[in-house]
C-alpha positions in Angstrom: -80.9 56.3 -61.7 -80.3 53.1 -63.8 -81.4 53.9 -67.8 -83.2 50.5 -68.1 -85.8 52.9 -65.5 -86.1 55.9 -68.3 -88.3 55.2 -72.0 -86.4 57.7 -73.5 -87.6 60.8 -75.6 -85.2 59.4 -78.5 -84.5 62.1 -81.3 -81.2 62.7 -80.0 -80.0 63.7 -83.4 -83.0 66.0 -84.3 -83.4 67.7 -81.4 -82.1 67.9 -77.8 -85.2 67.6 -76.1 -84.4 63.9 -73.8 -80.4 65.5 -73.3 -82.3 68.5 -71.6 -84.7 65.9 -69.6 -82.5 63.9 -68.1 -82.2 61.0 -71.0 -86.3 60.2 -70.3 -89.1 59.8 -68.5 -88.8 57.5 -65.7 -91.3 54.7 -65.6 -94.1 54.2 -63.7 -94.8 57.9 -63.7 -97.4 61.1 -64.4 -96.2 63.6 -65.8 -98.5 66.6 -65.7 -97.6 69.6 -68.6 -99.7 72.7 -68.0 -99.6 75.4 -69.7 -102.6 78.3 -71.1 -103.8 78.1 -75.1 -100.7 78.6 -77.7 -97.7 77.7 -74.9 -97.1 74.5 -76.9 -98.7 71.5 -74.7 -99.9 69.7 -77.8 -96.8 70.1 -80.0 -94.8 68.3 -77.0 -97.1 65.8 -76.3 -96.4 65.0 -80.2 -93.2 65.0 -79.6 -93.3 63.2 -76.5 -95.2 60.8 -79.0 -93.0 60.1 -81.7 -90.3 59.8 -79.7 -91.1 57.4 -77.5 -92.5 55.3 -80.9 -88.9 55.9 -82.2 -87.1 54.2 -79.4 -89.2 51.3 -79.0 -91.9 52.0 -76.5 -95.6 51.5 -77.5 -98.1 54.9 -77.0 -101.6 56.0 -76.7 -102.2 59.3 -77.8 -105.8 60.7 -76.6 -106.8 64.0 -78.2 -109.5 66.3 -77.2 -108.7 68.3 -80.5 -107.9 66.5 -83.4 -109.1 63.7 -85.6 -106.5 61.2 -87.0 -106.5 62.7 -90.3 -105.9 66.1 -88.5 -103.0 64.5 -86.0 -101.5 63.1 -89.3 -101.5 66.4 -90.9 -100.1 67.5 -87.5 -97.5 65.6 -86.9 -96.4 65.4 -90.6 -95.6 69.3 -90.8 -93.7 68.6 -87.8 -91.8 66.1 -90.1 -92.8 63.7 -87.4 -93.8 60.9 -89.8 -96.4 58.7 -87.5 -97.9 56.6 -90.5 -95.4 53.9 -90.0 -95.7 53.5 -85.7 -100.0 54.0 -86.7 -100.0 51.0 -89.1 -97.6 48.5 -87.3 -100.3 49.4 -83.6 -97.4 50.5 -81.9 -99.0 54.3 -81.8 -103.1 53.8 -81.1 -104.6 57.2 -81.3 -107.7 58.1 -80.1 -109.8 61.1 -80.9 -111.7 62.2 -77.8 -114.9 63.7 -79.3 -116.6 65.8 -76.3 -118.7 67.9 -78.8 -121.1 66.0 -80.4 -122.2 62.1 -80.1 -118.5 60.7 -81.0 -116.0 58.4 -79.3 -116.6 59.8 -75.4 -120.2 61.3 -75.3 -122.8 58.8 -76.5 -126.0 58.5 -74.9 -126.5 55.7 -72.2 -129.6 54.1 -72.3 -131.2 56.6 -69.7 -130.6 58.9 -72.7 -128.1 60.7 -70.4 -124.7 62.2 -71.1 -121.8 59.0 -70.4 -119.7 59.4 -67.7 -116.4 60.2 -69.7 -114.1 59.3 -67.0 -115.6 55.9 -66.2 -115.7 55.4 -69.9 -111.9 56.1 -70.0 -110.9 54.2 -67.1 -113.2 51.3 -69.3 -111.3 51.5 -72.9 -109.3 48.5 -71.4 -106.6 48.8 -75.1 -106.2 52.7 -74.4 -104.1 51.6 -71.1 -102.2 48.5 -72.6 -99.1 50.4 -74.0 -96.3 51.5 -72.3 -97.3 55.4 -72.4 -100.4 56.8 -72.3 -100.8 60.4 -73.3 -104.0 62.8 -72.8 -104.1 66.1 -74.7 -106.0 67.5 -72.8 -107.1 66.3 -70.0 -108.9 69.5 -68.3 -111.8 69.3 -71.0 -111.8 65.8 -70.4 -112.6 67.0 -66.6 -115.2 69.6 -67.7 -117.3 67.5 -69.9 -117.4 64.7 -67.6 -121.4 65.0 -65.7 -119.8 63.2 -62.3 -117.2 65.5 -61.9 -118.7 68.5 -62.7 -121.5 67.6 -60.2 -118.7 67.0 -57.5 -117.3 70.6 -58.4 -120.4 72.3 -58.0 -120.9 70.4 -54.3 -116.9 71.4 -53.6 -115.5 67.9 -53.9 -113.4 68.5 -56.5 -110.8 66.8 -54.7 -112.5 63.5 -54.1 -113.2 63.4 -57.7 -109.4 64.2 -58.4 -108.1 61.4 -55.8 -110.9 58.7 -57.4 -108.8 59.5 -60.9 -105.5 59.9 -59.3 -105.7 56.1 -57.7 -106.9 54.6 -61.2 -103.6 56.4 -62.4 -101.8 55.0 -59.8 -102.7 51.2 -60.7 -102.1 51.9 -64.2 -98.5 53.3 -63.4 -97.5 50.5 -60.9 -96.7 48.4 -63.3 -94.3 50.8 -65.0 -96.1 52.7 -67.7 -96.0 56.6 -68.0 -99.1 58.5 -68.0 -99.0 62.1 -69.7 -101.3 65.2 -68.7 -101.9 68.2 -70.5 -103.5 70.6 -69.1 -104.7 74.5 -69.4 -104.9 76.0 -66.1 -107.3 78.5 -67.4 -109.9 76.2 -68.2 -109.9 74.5 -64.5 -110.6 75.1 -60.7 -107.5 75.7 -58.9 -109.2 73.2 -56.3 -110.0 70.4 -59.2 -106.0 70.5 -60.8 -104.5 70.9 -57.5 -103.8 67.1 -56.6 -103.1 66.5 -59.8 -100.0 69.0 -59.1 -99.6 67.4 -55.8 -98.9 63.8 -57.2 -97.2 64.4 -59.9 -93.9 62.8 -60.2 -92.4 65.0 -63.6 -94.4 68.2 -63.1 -93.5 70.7 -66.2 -94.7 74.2 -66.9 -94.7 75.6 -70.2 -94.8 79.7 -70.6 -94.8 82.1 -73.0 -92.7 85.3 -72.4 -92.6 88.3 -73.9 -88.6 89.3 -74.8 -88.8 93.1 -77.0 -90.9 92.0 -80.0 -90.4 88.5 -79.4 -92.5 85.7 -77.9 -90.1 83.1 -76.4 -91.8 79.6 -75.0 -90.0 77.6 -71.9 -90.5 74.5 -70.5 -90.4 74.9 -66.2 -89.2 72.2 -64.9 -91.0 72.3 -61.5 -90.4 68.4 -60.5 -88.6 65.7 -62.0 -88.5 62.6 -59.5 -86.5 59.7 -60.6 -84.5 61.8 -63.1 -81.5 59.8 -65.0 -78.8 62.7 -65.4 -79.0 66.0 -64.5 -82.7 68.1 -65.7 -82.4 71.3 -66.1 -84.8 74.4 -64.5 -85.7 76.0 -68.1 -85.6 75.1 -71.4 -86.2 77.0 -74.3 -87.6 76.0 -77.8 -89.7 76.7 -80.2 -92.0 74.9 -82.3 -90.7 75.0 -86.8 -92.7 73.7 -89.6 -91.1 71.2 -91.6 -88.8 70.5 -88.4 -90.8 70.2 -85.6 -89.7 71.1 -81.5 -86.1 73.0 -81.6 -84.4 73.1 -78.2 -83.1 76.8 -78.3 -79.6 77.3 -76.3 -80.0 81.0 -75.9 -81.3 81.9 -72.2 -85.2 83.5 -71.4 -84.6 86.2 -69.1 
């Protein structure tokens, strides 16, 4: 595959992350990164961030968790310095608040909870840059009234294929939408589609080696790669340095 088809992860002299993926992420793609509590899906995705920002590209960055001064502090003790991209609108981030009356959960004028997906698919300047990352979507799923109501009827797949075709019109014109999600906290049935389409599909684990705890990204699918993508990749995630690519194999 031509490069002029991959927005690449940049960083190549900090860290080998886009080497081990190929050189990017193709456009006009979902990636989906699952992985339970403490594998690392939000310290990627902010990688995934900044590096994108540092080679040009324009981002979104939805979080479920943090606030921007929290992201900030985030991303800064990962000596990923995001004040710059923030203040020139090349990163918008967006803090998802599901818990109280923030950004996603006002009341409509039934007095009823919003429908948080609808609202989403709504924030027309969320969808505008060139990536669009959502950390994390499954509580995004379990907060939303519509879906939940679908879940407890079984749909869960009609809801997922209503979502999946608005990310399809939002990817046809060659952005790159990113999914994090903890399997834990979702219905096999309700994340399954989301599996199913995915075009870069990546796993990240924890494993237990002696006394250590070793994390590793599974690649599970990577359509459209540029050059070769490995299976695993090992890393780890440093203060002060941010995502290290480790070149020692997980058993």
């Amino acid at each position: 595959m031509s490069r002029h088809n991959l927005i690449s992860l940049g960083l190549d002299d900090h860290d080998r992350l886009n080497k081990e993926l190929g050189g990017g992420i193709p456009r006009g793609s979902i990636v989906l990164m699952e992985g339970d509590y403490g594998a690392g899906k939000s310290a990627i995705s902010q990688r995934f961030s900044y590096g994108f920002c540092q080679t040009g590209a324009s981002v979104t960055m939805l979080s479920t968790e943090l606030t921007v001064s929290g992201f900030i502090d985030q991303m800064h003790s990962l000596s990923y310095d995001v004040v710059k991209p923030l203040l020139n609108e090349q990163l918008l981030f967006l803090h998802a608040d599901i818990d109280s009356t923030g950004a996603l959960t006002g009341s409509d004028e039934d007095g009823e909870r919003k429908k948080l997906l609808k609202r989403l698919m709504e924030a027309e300047t969320m969808w505008d840059p060139d990536v669009i990352i959502i950390d994390t979507f499954d509580a995004i799923l379990r907060n939303d009234p519509t879906f939940e109501a679908l879940v407890r009827q079984n749909e869960e797949r009609q809801a997922a294929l209503e979502i999946i075709s608005f990310f399809r019109d939002i990817i046809s014109s060659g952005k790159i939408i990113v999914l994090t999600v903890d399997p834990s906290a979702v219905d096999d049935e309700a994340i399954g589609p989301f599996r199913s389409i995915a075009d870069v599909y990546l796993e990240l684990q924890m494993v237990e080696v002696g006394n250590d705890i070793r994390r590793q990204v599974q690649v599970k699918r990577f359509a459209g790669m540029g050059e070769q993508v490995g299976d695993t990749i090992g890393y780890s995630v440093r203060s002060g340095t941010g995502i290290v690519i480790e070149s020692r194999s997980v058993a």
